[in-house]
N, C-alpha and C positions, 0 to 999 in steps of 0.2 A: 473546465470547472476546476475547481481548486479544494484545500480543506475543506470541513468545515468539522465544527465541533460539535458533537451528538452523542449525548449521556456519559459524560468523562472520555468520549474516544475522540480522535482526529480519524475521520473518513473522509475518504475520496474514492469513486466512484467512475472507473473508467468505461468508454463507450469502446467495442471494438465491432471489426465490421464481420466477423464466425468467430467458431467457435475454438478454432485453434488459434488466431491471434491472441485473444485470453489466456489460452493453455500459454504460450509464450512470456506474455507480459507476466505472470505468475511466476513463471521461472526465472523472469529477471529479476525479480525481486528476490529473491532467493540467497543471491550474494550478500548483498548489501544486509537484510540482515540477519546473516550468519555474522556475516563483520563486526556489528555492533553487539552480538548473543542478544538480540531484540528482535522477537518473533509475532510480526501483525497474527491479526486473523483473515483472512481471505477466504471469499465466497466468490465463484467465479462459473460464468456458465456462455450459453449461445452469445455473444454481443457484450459482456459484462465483463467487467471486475469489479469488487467493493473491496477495500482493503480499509482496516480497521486501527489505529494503533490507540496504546492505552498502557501505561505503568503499570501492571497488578501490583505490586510493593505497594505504588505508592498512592493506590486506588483512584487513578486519573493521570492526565497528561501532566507530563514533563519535558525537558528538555532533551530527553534520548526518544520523544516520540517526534517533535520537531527534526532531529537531525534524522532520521531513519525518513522523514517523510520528503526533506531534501536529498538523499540519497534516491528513493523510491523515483521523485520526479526525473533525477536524469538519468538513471537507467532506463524509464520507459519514453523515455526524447527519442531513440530510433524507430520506435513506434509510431512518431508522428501524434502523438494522445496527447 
């Protein structure tokens, strides 16, 4: 699964197979962004991740939610997701 655009935010929606895979894939996101000072919102549980991005400024997507969410995708590439 890939983006998708849902009320001003880019969400994506990872399937994991427990619930420390999850914990993990949260963490790797973690980096990436710090690096950009661009902080998703993430809800994350048994099987899941939902990670949210969205501009508050600029009350919707932009172009530092695009690049954070190409970041986000190959950090969690060792995951296999």
């Amino acid at each position: 699964m890939s983006w998708t655009e849902e009320n001003g935010s880019l969400v994506r929606t990872f399937k994991t197979p427990d619930f420390l895979t999850a914990y993990h894939l949260v963490g790797a996101v973690v980096g990436p962004a710090e690096g950009l000072n661009h902080h998703p919102d993430i809800a994350f549980g048994w099987g899941y991740v939902r990670i949210a991005l969205t501009t508050h400024d600029a009350n919707g997507i932009t172009d530092l939610d695009h690049q954070l969410a190409r970041l986000i995708d190959d950090a969690v590439k060792p995951f296999g997701l």
